[in-house]
C-alpha positions as CSV (number, residue, x, y, z in Angstrom):
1,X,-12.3,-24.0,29.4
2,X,-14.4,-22.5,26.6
3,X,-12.9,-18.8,27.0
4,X,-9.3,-20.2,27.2
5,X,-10.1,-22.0,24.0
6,X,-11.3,-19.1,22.2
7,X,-9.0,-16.9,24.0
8,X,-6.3,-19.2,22.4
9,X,-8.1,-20.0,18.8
10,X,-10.7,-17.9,17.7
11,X,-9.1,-14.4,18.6
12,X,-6.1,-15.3,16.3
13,X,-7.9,-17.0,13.6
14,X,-10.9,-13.9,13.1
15,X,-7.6,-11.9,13.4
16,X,-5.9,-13.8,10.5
17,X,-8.9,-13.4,8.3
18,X,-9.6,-10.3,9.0
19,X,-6.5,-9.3,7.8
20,X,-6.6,-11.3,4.9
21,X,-10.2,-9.9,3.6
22,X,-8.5,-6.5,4.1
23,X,-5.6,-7.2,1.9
24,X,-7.6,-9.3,-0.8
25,X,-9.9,-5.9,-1.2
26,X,-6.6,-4.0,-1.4
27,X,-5.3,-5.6,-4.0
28,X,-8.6,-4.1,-6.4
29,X,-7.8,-0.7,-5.3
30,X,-4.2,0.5,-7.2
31,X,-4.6,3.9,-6.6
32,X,-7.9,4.3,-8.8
33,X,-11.2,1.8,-7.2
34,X,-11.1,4.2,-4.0
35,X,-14.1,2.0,-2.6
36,X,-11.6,-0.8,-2.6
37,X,-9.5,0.9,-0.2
38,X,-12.1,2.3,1.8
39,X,-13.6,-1.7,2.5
40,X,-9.8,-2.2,3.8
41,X,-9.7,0.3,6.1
42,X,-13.2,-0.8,7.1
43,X,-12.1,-4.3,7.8
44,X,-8.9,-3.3,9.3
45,X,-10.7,-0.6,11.6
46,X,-13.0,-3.9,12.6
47,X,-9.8,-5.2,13.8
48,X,-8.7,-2.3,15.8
49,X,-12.5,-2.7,17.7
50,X,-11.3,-6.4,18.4
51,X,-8.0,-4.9,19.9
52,X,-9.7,-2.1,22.3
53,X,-12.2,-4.6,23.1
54,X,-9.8,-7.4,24.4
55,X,-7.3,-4.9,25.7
56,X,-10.0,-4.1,28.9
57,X,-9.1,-6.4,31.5
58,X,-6.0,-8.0,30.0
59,X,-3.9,-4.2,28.8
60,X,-2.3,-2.7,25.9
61,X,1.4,-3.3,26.6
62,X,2.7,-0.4,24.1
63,X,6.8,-1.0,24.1
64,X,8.9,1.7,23.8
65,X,11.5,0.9,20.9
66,X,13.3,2.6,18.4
67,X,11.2,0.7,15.7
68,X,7.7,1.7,17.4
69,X,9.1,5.4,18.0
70,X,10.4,5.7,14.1
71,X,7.1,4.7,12.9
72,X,4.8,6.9,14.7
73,X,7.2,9.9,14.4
74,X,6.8,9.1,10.6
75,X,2.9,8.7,10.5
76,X,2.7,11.6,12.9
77,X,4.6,13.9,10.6
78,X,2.3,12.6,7.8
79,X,-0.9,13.9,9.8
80,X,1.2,17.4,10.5
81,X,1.5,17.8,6.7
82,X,-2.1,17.7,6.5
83,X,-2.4,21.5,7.3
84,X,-0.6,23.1,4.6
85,X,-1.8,20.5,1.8
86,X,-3.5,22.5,-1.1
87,X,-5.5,18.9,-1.7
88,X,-6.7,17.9,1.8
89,X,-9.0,15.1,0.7
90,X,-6.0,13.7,-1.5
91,X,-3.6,13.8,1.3
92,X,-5.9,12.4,3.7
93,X,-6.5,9.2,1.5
94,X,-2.9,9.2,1.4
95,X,-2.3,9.4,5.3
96,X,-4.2,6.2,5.4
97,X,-2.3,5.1,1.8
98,X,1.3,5.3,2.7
99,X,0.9,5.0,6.5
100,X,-0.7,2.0,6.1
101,X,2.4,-0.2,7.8
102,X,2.5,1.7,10.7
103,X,-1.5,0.8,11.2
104,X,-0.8,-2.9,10.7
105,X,2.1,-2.5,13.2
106,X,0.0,-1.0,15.6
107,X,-2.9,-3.1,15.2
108,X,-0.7,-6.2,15.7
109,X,1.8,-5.3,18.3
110,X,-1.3,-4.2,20.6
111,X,-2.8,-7.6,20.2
112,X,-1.9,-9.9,23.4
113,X,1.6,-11.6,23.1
114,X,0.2,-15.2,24.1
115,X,-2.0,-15.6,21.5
116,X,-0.4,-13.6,18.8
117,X,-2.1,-14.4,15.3
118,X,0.9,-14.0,13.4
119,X,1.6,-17.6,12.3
120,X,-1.9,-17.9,10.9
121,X,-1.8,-14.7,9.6
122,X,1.3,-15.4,7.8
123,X,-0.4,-18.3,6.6
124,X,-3.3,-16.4,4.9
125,X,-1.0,-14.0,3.2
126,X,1.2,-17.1,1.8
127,X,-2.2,-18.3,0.6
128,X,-3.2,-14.8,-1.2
129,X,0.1,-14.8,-2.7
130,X,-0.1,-18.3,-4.2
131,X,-3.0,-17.5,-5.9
132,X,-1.4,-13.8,-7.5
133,X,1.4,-16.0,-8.5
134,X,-0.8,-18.4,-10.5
135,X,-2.6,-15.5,-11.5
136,X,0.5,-14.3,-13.4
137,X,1.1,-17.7,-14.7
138,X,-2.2,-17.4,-16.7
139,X,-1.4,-14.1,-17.9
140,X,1.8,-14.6,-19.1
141,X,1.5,-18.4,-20.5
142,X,-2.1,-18.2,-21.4
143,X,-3.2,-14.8,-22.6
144,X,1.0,-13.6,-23.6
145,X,0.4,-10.5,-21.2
146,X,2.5,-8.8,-18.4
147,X,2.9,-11.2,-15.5
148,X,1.4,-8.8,-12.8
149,X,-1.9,-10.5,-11.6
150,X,-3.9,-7.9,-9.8
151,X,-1.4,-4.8,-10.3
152,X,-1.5,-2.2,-12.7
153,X,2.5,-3.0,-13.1
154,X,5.0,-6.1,-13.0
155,X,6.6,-4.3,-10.9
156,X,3.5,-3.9,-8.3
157,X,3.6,-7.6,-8.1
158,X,7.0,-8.7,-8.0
159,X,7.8,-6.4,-4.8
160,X,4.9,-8.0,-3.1
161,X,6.1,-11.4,-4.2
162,X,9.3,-10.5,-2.6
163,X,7.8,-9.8,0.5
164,X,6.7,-13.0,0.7
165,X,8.8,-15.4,-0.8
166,X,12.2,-14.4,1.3
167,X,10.1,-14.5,4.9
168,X,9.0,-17.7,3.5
169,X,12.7,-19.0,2.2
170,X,13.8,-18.9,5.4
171,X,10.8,-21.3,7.2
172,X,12.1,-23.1,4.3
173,X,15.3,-23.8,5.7
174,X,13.8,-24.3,9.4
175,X,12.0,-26.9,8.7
176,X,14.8,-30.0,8.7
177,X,14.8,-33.0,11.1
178,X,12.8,-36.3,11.3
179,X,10.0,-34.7,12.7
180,X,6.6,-35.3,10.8
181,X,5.6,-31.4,11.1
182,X,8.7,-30.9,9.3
183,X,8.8,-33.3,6.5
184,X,5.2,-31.7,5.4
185,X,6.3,-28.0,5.9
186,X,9.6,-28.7,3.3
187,X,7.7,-30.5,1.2
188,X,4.8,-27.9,1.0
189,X,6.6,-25.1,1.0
190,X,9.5,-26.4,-1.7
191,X,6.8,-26.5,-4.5
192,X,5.2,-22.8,-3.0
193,X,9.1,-20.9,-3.0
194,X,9.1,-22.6,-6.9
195,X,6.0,-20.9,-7.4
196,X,6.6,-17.4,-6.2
197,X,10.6,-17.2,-7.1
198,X,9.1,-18.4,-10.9
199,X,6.3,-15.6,-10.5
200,X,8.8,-13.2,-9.7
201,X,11.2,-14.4,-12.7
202,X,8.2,-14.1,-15.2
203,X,8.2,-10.3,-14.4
204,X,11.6,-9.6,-15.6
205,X,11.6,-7.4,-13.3
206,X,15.0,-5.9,-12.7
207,X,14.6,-3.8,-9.8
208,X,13.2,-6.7,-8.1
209,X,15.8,-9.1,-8.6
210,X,18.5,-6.6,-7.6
211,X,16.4,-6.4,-4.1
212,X,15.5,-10.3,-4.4
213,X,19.5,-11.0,-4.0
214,X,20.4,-8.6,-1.7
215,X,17.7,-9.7,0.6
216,X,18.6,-13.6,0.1
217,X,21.8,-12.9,0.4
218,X,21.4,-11.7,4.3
219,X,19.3,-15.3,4.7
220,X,21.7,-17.4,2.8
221,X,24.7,-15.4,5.2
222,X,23.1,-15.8,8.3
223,X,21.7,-19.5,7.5
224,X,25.6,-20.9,6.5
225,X,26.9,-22.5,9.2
226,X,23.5,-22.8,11.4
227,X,22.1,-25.0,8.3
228,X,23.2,-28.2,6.7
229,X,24.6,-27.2,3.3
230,X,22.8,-29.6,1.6
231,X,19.6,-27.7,2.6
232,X,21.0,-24.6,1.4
233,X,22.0,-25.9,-1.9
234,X,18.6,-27.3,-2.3
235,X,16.8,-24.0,-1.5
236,X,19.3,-22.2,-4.3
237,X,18.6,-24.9,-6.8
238,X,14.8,-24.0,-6.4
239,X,15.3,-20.1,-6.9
240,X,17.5,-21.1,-10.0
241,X,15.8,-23.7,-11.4
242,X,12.9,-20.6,-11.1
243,X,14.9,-18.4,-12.8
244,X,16.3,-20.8,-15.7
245,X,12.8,-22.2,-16.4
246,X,11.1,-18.6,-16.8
247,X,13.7,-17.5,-19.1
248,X,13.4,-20.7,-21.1
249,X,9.9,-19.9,-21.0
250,X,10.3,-16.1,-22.1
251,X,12.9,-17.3,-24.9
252,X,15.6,-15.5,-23.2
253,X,13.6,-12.6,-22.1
254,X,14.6,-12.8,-18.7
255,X,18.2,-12.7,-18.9
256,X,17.9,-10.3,-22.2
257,X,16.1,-7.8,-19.5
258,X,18.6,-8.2,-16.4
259,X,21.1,-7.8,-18.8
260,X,20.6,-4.2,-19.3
261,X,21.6,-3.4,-16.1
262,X,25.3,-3.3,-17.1
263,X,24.1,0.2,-18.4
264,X,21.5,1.6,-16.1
265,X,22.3,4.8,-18.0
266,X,20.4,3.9,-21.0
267,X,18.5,0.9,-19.2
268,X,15.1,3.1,-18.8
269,X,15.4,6.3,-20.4
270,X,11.8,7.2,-19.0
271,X,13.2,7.2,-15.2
272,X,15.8,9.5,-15.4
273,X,13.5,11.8,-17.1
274,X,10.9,11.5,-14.6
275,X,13.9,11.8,-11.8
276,X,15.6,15.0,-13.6
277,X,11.8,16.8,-13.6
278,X,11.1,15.8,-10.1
279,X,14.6,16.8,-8.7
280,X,13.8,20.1,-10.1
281,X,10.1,20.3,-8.3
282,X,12.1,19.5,-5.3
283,X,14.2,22.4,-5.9
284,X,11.2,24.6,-5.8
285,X,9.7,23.3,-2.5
286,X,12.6,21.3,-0.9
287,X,11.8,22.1,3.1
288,X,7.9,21.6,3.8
289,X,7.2,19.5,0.7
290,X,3.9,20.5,-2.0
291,X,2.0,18.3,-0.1
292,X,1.2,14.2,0.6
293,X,0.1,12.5,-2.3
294,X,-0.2,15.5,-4.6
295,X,3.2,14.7,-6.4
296,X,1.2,13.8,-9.8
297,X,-1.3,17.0,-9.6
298,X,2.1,19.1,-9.7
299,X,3.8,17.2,-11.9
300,X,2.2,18.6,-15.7
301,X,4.5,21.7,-15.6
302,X,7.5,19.7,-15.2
303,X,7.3,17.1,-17.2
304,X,9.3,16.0,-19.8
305,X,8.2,15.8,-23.4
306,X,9.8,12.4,-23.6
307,X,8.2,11.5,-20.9
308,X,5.4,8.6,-21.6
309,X,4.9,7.1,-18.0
310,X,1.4,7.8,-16.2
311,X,3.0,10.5,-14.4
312,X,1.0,9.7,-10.7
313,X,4.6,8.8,-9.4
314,X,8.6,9.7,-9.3
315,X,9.3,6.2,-9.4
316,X,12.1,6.9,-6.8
317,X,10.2,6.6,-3.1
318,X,12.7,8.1,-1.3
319,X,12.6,11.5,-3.7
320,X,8.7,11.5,-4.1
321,X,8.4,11.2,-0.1
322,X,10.6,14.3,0.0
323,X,9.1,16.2,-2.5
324,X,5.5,15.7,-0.4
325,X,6.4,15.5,2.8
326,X,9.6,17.7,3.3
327,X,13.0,16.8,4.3
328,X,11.3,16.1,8.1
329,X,9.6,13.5,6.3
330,X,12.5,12.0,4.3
331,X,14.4,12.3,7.5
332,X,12.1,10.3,9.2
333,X,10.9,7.5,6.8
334,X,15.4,7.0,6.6
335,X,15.0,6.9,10.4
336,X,12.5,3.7,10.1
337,X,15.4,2.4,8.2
338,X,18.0,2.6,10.8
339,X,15.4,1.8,13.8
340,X,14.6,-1.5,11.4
341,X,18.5,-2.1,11.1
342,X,19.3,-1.2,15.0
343,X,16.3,-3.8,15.8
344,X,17.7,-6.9,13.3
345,X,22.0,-6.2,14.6
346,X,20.0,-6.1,18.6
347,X,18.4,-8.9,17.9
348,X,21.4,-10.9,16.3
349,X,22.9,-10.4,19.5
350,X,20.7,-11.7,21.5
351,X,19.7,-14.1,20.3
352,X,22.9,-15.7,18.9
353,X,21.8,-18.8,20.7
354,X,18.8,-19.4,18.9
355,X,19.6,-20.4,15.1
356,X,15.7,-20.8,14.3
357,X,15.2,-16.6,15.7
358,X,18.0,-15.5,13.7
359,X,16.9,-17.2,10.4
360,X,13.6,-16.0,10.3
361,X,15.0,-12.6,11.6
362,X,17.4,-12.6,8.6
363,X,14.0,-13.7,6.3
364,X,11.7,-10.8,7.5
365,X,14.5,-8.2,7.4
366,X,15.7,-9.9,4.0
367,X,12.1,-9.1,2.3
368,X,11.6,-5.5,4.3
369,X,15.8,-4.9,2.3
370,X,14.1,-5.9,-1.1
371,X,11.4,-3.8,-0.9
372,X,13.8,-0.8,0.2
373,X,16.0,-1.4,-2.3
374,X,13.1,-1.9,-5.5
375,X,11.5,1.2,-4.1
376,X,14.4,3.2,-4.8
377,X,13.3,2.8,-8.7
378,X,9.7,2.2,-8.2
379,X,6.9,3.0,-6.1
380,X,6.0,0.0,-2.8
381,X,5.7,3.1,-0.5
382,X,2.1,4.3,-2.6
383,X,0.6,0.7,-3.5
384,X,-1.4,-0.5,-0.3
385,X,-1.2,-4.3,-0.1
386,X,2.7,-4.0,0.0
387,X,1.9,-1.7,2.5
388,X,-0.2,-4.0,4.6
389,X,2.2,-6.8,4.0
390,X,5.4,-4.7,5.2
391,X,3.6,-4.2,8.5
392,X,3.0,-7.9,9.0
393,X,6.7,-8.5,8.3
394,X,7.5,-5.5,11.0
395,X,5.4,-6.5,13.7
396,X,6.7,-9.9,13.2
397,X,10.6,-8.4,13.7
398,X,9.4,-6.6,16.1
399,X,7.3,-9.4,18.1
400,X,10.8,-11.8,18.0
401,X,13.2,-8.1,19.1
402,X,10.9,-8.2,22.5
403,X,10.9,-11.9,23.3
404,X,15.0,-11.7,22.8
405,X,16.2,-7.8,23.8
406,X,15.5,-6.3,27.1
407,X,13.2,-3.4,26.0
408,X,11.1,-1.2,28.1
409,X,6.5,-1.8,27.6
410,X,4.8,0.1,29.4
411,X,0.6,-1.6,30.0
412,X,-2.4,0.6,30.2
413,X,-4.8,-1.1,32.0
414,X,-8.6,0.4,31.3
415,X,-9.6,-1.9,33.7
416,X,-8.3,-0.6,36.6
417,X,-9.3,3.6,35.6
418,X,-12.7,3.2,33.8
419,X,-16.0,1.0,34.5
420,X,-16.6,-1.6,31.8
421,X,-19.7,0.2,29.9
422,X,-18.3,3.6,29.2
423,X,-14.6,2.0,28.6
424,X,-16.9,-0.1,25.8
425,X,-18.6,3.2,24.4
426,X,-15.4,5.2,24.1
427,X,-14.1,2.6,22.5
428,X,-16.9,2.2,20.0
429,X,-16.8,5.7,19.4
430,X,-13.0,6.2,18.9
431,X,-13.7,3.5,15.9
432,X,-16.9,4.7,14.8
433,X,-15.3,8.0,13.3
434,X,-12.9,6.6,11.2
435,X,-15.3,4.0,10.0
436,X,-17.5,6.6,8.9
437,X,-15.1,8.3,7.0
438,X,-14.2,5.0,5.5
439,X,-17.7,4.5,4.8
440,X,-18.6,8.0,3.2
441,X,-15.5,7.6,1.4
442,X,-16.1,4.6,-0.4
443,X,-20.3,5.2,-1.3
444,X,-19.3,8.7,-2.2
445,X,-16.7,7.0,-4.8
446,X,-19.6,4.0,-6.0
447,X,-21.8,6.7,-6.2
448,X,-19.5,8.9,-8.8
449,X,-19.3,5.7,-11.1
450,X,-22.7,5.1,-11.2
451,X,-23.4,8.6,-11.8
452,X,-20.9,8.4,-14.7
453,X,-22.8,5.0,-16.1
454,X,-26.1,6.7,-15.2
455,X,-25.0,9.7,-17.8
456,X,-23.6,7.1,-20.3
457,X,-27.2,5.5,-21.0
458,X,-28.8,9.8,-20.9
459,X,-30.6,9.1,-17.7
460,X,-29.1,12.9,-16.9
461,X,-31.7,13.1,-14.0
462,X,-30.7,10.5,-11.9
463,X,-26.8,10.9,-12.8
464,X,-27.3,14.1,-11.4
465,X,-29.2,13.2,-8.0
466,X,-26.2,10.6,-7.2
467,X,-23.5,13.2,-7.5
468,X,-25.1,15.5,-5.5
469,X,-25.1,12.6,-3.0
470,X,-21.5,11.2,-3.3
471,X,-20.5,15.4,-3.2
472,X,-22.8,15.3,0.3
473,X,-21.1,12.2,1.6
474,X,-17.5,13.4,0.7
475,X,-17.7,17.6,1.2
476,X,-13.7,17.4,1.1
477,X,-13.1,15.6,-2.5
478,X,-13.7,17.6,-5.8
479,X,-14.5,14.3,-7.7
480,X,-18.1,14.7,-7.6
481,X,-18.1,17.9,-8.3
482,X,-15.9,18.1,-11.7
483,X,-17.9,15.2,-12.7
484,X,-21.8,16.7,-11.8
485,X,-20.4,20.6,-13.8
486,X,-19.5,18.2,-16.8
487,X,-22.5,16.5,-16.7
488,X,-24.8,19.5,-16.9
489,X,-22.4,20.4,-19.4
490,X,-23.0,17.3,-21.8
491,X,-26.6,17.9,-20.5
492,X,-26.6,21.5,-21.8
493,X,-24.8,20.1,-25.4
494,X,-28.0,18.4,-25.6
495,X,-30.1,21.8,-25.4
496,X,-30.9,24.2,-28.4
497,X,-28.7,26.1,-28.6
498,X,-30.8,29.3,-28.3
499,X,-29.0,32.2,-26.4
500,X,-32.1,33.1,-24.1
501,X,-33.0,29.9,-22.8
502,X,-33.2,30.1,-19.4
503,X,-32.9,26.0,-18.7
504,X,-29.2,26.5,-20.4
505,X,-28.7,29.6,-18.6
506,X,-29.4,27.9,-15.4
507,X,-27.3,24.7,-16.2
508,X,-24.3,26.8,-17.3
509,X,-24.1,28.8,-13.9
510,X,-24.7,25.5,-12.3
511,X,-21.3,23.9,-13.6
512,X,-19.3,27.1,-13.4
513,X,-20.5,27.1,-9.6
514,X,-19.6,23.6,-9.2
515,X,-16.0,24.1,-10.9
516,X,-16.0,26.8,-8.1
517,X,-16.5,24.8,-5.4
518,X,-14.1,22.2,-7.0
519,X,-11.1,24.5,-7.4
520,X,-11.9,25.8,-3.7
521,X,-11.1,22.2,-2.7
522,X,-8.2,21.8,-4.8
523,X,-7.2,23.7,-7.3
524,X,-4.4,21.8,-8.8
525,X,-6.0,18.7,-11.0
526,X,-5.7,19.8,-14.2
527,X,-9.8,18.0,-15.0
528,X,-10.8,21.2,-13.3
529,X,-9.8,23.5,-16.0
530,X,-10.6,21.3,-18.7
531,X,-13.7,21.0,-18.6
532,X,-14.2,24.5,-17.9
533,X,-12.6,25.2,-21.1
534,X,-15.1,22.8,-22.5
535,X,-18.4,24.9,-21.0
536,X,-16.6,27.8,-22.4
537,X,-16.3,26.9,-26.1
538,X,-19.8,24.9,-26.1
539,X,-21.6,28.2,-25.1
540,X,-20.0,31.0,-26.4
541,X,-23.5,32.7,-26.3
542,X,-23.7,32.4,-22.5
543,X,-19.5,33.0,-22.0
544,X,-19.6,36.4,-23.5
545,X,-17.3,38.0,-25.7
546,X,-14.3,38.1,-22.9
């Protein structure tokens, strides 16, 4: 009785919050706290132990569908990229960055079918998302910033919000009848859709609300008809009434900002200078692709003088993926696409007798639409908790496509091939590897910050130690070693400057080594040759006269 109850409880619920610690320490990453990534992966490979572990006696039923093929041909390719990357610890991070769904989807669909933790799961990330959205409420109403809460853009946060406020629109419209369970889920969740359609409103986002509509308009298409009208017109009243009171609220900013897309020609300026340059470094590698994730460390000699944007991305997914990963990789992430589209018309068939499975179909593949379409002028593919979030809403798709569609599983059953005790060690082992890369990754990154504040306050010794110890932990990543050559530079600066000195002598063929090793790793970020410009014109003495 105990097992069945934690077979039936405790499983989904340590499943639910694992998964929700791992996207609450994404959402501190955006592309720069690398140690915040790292924790997720840590937490998520925690999960995958959980999966082997249970998957003993009772299987892994791995299906065979075009969704599950599309996304491992796709994450696949990603890891075959890896060998002609000029960055390998960049594109590394990234394998882990962008493929990030297909791990979710993995994790989760191997997890037993009986006891699936989606629901909960759900749950959590509806909770997380509450709190970003009142998050963004307080920056935009209290402190008259960008409404982005965690995200270094609006734009960040209103695809996630998307990605859960359409999943959640159409629970929304399930839950009708006299039942008790379904009077509190309406009026819960009326006030939460308010909340997250407002959030997403206070953006001004217009990317997002072009993939907002087109993804509510599959829900409101496929609820007509199976829904009493009078629920549907309350549910649009709420997503209006979100939209009217945020303009109101933004003095007509809203509708001032949507407007503009009656010229997208000369509605961002800065795009279609970033898309002109970045067609152009396609043009220069269009088959293999320059490498995953090094779009921004090839991007200087193309850039346009007008253009004022960070430059890490092409703000145009579809384009970036190509230019890093080859037209085998644009091929492939399109081929997700269709698999995801084949898997929603399958299932509409199917399951044409079950209104509830084709609503919340219509809401998962609704928010997975918005993100596709907002990604076309922004960047969801590269930030990581849209990333986790997309594989919770594909697994989900996926989960209801086998329930409804005959599809063909096949089960590997460790049980029945290997004794408990060395099944249990292989199993810790095939985690252990990536959780000490994970591991390294992150220190080595604490380690480089400290070493930064460390050489902030002059304690140059000890700045010093700690790089050499975040460059030991992570061999791969020229971080550590840019910032230990421009420490002993700074350290030399403080040195008289005396032409025989043998301590600067020493520290200047110190950093020139370590800007050696650095370039040997990757020789594209442009830090590299900076700040061996810099050692250069601090000591001439020791540069020589050529």
């Amino acid at each position: 009785m105990l097992i069945r109850l934690i077979r039936k409880f405790v499983y989904p619920a340590a499943a639910a919050l694992l998964f929700g610690a791992a996207l609450v320490a994404s959402l501190f990453f955006n592309g720069v706290r690398v140690e915040y990534f790292s924790l997720s992966l840590v937490i998520l490979t925690g999960l995958f132990f959980i999966v082997l572990w249970r998957g003993y006696s009772r299987g892994l039923q791995i299906p065979k569908t075009p969704l599950a093929i599309a996304l491992t041909l796709f994450w696949s390719w990603l890891a075959v990229t890896q060998l002609w990357s000029p960055a390998p610890y960049v594109s590394m991070v990234n394998f882990w960055w962008v493929g990030g769904a297909v791990l979710v989807f993995w994790l989760m669909t191997l997890l037993p079918e009986d006891n699936h933790p989606y629901p909960g799961t759900y749950i959590v990330v509806l909770s997380i998302g509450i709190v970003l959205a009142l998050l963004s409420f307080y920056q935009q109403l209290h402190l008259v910033v960008q409404a982005q809460s965690t995200f270094l853009t609006r734009n960040s946060h209103a695809g996630l919000m998307c990605l859960i406020a359409i999943p959640a629109s159409s629970y929304f419209l399930l839950a009708q009848g006299q039942s008790r369970s379904a009077f509190w889920t309406s009026r819960i969740l009326g006030p939460v859709l308010f909340v997250l359609y407002f959030s997403i409103a206070l953006t001004s986002s217009r990317g997002a609300t072009v993939g907002l509509l087109m993804g509510l308009a599959v829900v409101l298409w496929l609820a007509y008809g199976r829904i009493p009208r009078v629920r549907l017109a309350v549910f649009l009243g709420i997503v209006v009434f979100a939209y009217v009171a945020a303009n109101l609220q933004l003095q007509g900013g809203v509708g001032a900002r949507l407007g503009t897309l009656t010229t997208p020609t000369t509605a961002d300026p800065s795009r279609l200078f970033i898309w002109q340059q970045s067609w152009q470094m396609l043009m220069d590698a269009p088959w293999w692709g320059v490498g995953l994730g090094t779009y921004w460390l090839h991007w200087p000699p193309y850039r346009h003088p007008q253009d004022d944007t960070a430059g890490f991305y092409a703000h145009n997914d579809y384009l970036q993926i190509w230019i890093e990963t080859g037209l085998p990789g644009l091929l492939l992430l399109l081929g997700i696409y269709v698999a995801v589209l084949v898997t929603f018309i399958r299932l509409l068939r199917h399951a044409h007798q079950h209104p509830a499975v084709i609503i919340e179909s219509a809401g998962l593949f609704g928010g997975l639409l918005a993100i596709a379409v907002h990604t076309f002028f922004d960047f969801h593919l590269y930030i990581h908790p849209i990333q986790l979030a997309m594989g919770l809403v594909l697994v989900r798709l996926h989960t209801l496509y086998l329930k409804h569609v005959p599809a063909d599983t096949f089960v590997v059953t460790p049980a029945s091939r290997i004794a408990p005790r060395p099944y249990r060690v292989i199993s810790f082992l095939v985690v252990l590897l990536p959780l000490i890369y994970f591991a390294a990754l992150g220190a080595s990154t604490m380690l480089t910050y400290k070493a930064r504040e460390l050489s902030a306050q002059g304690k140059w010794v000890e700045a010093s130690v700690a790089l050499s110890r975040a460059a030991q932990l992570m061999p791969t990543s020229d971080l550590a070693l840019i910032s230990h050559a421009d420490l002993l530079r700074q350290a030399l600066g403080q040195l008289p400057p005396s032409g025989g000195d043998a301590d600067r002598r020493t520290l200047y063929r110190e950093a020139l080594a370590l800007l050696d090793d650095a370039e040997k790793v990757n020789p594209l970020r442009s830090q590299l040759f900076f700040v061996r410009g810099l050692l250069y014109q601090q000591a001439p003495d020791l540069t020589g006269p050529d």
